[in-house]
VODRENTOR-879838 format. One record per residue (C-alpha): residue number from 0; x, y, z. Coordinates in nm, 2 decimals. Layout:
NUM;X;Y;Z
...
# end
This chain:
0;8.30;5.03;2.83
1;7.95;5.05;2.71
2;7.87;5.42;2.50
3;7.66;5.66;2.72
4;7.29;5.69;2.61
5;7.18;6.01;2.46
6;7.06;6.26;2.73
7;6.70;6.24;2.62
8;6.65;5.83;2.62
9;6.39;5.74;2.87
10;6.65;5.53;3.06
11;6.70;5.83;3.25
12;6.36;5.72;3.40
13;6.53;5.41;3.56
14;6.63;5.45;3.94
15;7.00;5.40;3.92
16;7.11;5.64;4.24
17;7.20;5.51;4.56
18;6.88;5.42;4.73
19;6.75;5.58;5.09
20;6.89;5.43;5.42
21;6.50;5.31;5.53
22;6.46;5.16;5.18
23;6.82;5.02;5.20
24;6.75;4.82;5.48
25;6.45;4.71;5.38
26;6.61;4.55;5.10
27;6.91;4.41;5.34
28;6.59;4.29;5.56
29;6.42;4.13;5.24
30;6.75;3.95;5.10
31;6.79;3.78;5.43
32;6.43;3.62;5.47
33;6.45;3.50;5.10
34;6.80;3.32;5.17
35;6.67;3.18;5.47
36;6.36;3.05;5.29
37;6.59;2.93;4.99
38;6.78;2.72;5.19
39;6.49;2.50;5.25
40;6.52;2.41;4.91
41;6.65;2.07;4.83
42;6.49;1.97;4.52
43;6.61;2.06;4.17
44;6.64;1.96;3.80
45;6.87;1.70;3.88
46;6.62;1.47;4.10
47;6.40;1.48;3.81
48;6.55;1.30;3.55
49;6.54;0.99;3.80
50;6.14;0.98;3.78
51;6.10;1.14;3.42
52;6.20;0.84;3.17
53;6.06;1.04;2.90
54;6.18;1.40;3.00
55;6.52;1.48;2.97
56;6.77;1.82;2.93
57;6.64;1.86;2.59
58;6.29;1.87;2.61
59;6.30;2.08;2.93
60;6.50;2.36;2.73
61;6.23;2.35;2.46
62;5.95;2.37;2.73
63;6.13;2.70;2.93
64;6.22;2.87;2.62
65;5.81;2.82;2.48
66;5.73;3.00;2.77
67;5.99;3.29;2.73
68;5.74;3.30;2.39
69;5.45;3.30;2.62
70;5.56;3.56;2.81
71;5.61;3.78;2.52
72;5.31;3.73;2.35
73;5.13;3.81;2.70
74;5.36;4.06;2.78
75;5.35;3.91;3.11
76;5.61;4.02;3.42
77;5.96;3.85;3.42
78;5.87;3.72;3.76
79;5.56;3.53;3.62
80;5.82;3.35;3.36
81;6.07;3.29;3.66
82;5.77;3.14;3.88
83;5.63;2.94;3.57
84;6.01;2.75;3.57
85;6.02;2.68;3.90
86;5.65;2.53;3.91
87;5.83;2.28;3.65
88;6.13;2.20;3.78
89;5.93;2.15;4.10
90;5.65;1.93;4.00
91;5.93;1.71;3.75
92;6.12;1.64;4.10
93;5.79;1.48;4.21
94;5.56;1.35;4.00
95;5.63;1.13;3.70
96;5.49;1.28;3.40
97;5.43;1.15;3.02
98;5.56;1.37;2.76
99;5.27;1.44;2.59
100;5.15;1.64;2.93
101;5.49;1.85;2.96
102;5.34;2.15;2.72
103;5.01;2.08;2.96
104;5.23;2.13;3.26
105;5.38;2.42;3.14
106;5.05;2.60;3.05
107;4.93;2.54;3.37
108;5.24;2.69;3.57
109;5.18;2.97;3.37
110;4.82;3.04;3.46
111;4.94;3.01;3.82
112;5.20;3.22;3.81
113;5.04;3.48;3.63
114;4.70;3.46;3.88
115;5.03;3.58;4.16
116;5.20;3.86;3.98
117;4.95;3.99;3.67
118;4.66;4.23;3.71
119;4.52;4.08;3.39
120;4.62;3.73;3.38
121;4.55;3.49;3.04
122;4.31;3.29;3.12
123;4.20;2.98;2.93
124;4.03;3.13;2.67
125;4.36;3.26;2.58
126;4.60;2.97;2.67
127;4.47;2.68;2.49
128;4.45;2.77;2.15
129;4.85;2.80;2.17
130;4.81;2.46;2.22
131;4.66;2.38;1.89
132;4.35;2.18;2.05
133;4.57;1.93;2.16
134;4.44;1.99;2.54
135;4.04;2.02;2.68
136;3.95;2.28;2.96
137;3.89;2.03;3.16
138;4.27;1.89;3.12
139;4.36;2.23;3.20
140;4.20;2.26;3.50
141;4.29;1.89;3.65
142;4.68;1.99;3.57
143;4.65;2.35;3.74
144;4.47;2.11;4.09
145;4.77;1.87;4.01
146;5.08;2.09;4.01
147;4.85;2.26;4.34
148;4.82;1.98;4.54
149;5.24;1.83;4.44
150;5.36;2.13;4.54
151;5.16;2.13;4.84
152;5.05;2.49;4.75
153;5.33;2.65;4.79
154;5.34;2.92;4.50
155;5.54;3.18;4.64
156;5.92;3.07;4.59
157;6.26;3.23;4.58
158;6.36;3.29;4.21
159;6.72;3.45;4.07
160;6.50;3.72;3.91
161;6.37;3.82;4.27
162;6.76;3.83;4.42
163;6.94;3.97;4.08
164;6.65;4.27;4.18
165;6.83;4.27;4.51
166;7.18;4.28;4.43
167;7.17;4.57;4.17
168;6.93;4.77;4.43
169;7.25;4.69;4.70
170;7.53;4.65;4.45
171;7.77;5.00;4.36
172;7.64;5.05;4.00
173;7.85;5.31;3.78
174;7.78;5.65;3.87
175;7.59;5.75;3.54
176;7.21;5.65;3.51
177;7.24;5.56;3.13
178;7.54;5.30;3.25
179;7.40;5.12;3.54
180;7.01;5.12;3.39
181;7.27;4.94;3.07
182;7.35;4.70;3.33
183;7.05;4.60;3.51
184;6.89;4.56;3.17
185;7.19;4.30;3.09
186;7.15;4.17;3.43
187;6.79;4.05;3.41
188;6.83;3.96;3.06
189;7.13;3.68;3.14
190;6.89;3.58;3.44
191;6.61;3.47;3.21
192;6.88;3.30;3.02
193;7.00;3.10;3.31
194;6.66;2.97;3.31
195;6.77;2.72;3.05
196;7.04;2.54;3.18
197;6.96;2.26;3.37
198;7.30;2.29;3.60
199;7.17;2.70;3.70
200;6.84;2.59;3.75
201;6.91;2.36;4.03
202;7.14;2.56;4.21
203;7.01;2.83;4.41
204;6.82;3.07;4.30
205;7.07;3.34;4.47
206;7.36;3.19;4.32
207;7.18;3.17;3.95
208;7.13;3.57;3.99
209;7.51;3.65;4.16
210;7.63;3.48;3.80
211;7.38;3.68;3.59
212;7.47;3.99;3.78
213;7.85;3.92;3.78
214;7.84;3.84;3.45
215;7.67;4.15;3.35
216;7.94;4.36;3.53
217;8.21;4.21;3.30
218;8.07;4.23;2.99
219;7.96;4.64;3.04
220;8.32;4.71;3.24
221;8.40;4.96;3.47
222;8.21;4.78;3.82
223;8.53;4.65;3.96
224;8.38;4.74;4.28
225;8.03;4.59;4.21
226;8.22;4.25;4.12
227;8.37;4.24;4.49
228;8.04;4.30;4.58
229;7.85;4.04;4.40
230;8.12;3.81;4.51
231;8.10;3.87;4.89
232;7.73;3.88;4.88
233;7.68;3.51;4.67
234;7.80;3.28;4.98
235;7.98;3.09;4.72
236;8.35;3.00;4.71
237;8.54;3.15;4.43
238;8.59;2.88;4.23
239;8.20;2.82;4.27
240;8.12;3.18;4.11
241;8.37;3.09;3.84
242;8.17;2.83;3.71
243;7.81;2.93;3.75
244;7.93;3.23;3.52
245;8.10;3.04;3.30
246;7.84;2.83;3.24
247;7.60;3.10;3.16
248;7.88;3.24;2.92
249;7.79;2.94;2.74
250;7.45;2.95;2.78
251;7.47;3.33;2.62
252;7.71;3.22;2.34
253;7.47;2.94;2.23
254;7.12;3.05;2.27
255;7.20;3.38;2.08
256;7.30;3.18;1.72
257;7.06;3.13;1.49
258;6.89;2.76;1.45
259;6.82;2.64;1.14
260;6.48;2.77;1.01
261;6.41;2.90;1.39
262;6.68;3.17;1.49
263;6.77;3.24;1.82
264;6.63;3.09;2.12
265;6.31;3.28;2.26
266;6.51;3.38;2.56
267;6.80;3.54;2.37
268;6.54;3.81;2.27
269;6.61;4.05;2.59
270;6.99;3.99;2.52
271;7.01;4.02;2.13
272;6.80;4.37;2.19
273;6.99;4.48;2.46
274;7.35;4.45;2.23
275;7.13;4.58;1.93
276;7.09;4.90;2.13
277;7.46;4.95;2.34
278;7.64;4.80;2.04
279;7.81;4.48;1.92
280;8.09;4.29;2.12
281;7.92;4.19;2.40
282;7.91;3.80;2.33
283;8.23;3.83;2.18
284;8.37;3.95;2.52
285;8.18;3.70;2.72
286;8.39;3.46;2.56
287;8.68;3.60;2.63
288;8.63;3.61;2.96
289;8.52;3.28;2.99
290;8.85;3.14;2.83
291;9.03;3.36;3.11
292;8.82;3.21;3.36
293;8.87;2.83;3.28
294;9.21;2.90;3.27
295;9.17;3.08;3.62
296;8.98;2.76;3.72
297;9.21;2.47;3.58
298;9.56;2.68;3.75
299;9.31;2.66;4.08
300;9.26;2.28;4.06
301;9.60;2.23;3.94
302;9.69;2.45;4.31
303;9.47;2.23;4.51
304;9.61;1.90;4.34
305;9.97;1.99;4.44
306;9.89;2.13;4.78
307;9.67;1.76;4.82
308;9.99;1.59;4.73
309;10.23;1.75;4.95
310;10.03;1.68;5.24
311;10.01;1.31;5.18
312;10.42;1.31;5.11
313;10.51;1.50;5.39
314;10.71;1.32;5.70
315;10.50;1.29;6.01
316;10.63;1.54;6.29
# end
């Protein structure tokens, strides 16, 4: 169990109650149009490593965690960094794209994103000179009419920020404020760290958020119920769940240690602050429970493998 906040912290600002019937539905209402409007979504990391032969895993984890650095030297809105990644992914599952233009790419996303969800946004004044001169206003400009007319203007997508906002509005969070604010900052935090692993990023952007939110859950304890809830409300099999968590357990345990001459990734920041202020343990028990769940995982197959082979062996009636 996490320790309770001090009565005084401003988490107690956080809305952590049960929310209003009329806003409750609303939210119901708003979950269903964005799964409906996710499931048009075919495309994903995956297709884009056939059209990229320059771009692979790597160098798309360097480019999303630079703009986790963008967002925080902004201070831009979590959903402008969650847009910003799925501009990417997006336009690498089109377009063919020379490695020298990724940074380009990922500039440009951002200045579209942030024109959607910023009252202020950075505009190029402040953008290229992060590049170190390396791009004109003019490039700038052609890339932003690029990524435009690939995605066929279609800017406002379903990201695992938007549903993780969803599920913890729905979800039964512990009863004190201090405790479930701990765990929607945890929540959001894993969220933006899905947003590195190629495997999370092309599955749906509700199933990316039902492991961040799950996987929150665990690691602050007492939301048995909350975890039947995530569960039921994912639309994946079991098994499914099992691994999208897992594999952000591994995304946690590894973007949080320190690089040589670096540190942590950019995108650990939320976490790292986030255990800094409820206390140590937390990747230490996402371990844990990740051991427990591939051994959850590998009984499971080993069940299917043995029900497969009796059916095969047995007599014909």
């Amino acid at each position: 169990m996490l320790p309770l906040a001090q009565p005084g912290t401003t988490l107690r600002r956080v809305q952590s109650m049960p929310v209003g019937a009329l806003f409750d539905d609303q939210i119901w209402d708003d979950w269903e149009l964005w799964r409906s409007r996710e499931r048009l979504r075919t495309l994903g990391p995956y297709d884009m490593y056939d059209i990229q032969p320059e771009i692979g895993p790597r160098e798309r984890f360097v480019l999303v965690d630079w703009l986790g650095e963008l967002r925080d030297s902004f201070r831009l809105q979590p959903e402008t960094l969650f847009l910003s990644a799925a501009y990417v992914d997006a336009f690498l599952s089109l377009a063919p794209l020379p490695l020298g233009c990724l940074q380009l790419l990922g500039m440009a996303a951002v200045w579209l994103a942030a024109k959607l969800t910023e009252v202020h946004p950075p505009g190029l004044a402040d953008l290229l000179p992060l590049a170190e001169g390396a791009y004109s206003r003019e490039q700038m400009t052609a890339m932003e009419e690029r990524v435009l007319k690939v995605l066929s203007f279609s800017l406002t997508v379903p990201t695992p920020f938007r549903f993780a906002h969803y599920l913890m509005e729905l979800a039964p969070l512990p009863p004190h404020p201090d405790m479930a604010a701990a765990v929607r900052q945890l929540a959001e935090a894993l969220a933006e760290l899905s947003l590195l692993d190629t495997g999370l990023a092309a599955a749906q952007p509700s199933a990316a958020a039902a492991a961040a939110v799950y996987l929150a859950m665990e690691m602050a304890g007492g939301c048995g119920a909350g975890l039947e809830f995530v569960e039921s409300m994912s639309g994946l099999r079991g098994e499914e769940l099992e691994e999208h968590v897992g594999r952000l357990a591994a995304v946690l345990c590894s973007a949080t240690e320190s690089r040589p001459q670096q540190g942590p990734c950019a995108l650990a920041h939320r976490y790292l602050d986030w255990e800094a202020r409820y206390g140590f343990g937390g990747i230490r028990r996402a371990a844990a429970r990740a051991g427990e769940r591939e051994e959850r995982l590998a009984a499971r197959r080993r069940d299917t493998a043995a029900a497969s082979r009796s059916t095969r062996t047995a007599p014909a009636a």
